[in-house]
C-alpha positions in Angstrom: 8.0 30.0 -10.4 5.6 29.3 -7.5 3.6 27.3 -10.1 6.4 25.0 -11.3 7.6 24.5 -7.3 4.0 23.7 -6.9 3.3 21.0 -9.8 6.4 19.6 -8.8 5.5 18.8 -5.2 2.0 17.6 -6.7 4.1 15.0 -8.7 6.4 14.0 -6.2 3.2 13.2 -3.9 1.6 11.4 -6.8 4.5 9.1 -7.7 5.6 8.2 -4.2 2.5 7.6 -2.3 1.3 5.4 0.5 -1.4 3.0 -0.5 -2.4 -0.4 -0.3 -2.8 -3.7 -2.0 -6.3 -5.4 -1.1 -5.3 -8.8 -0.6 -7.4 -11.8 -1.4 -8.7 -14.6 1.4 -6.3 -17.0 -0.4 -3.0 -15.2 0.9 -0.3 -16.3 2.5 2.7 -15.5 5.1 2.9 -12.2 6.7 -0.5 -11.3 4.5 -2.4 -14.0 5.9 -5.8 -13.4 7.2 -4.9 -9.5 6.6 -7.3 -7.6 4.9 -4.6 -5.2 3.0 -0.9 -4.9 2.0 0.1 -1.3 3.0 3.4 -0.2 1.0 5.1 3.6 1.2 6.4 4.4 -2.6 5.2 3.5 -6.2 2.4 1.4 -6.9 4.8 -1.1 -8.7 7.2 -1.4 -5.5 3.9 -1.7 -3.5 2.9 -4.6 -5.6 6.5 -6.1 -5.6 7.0 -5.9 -1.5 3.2 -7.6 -1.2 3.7 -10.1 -3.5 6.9 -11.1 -1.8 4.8 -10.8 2.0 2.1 -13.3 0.4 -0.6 -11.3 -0.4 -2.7 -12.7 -3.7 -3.8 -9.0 -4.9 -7.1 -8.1 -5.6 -7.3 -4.6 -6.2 -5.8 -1.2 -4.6 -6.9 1.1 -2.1 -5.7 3.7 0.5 -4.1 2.1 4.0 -6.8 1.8 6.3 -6.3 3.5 9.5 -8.7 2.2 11.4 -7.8 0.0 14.7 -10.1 -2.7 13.7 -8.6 -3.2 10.0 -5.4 -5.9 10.0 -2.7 -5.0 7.3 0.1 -6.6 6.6 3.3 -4.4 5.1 5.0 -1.0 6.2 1.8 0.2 8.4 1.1 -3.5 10.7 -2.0 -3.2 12.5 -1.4 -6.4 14.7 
């Protein structure tokens, strides 16, 4: 039983992470200038939510958490 509770929690951490969406020098809006699109949730939703802010992906990553990193998305920076 500990096992199952255990994968379980493992897939619920996989499926509904935080990452980010690296956005591309030719973005726009909020994701202007920003160096990444930070989203909480699926991948797909994350993609969905930065398109929509103006970010032109161009790959995926973690959110940065650095002070000196802009983001654009659910984790601002500026």
């Amino acid at each position: 039983m500990k096992r199952f509770v255990a994968g379980l929690m493992l897939l619920s951490s996989v499926a509904f992470a935080d990452g980010a969406i690296i956005c591309k020098s030719d973005s726009k809006g909020a994701c202007k200038d920003r160096a990444y699109c930070c989203y909480t949730g699926s991948e797909s939703d994350g993609d969905k939510k930065c398109k929509e802010l103006g970010c032109v992906r161009g790959g995926t990553s973690s959110c940065p958490t650095a002070a000196n990193v802009s983001s654009c998305g659910s984790r601002d920076k500026k």
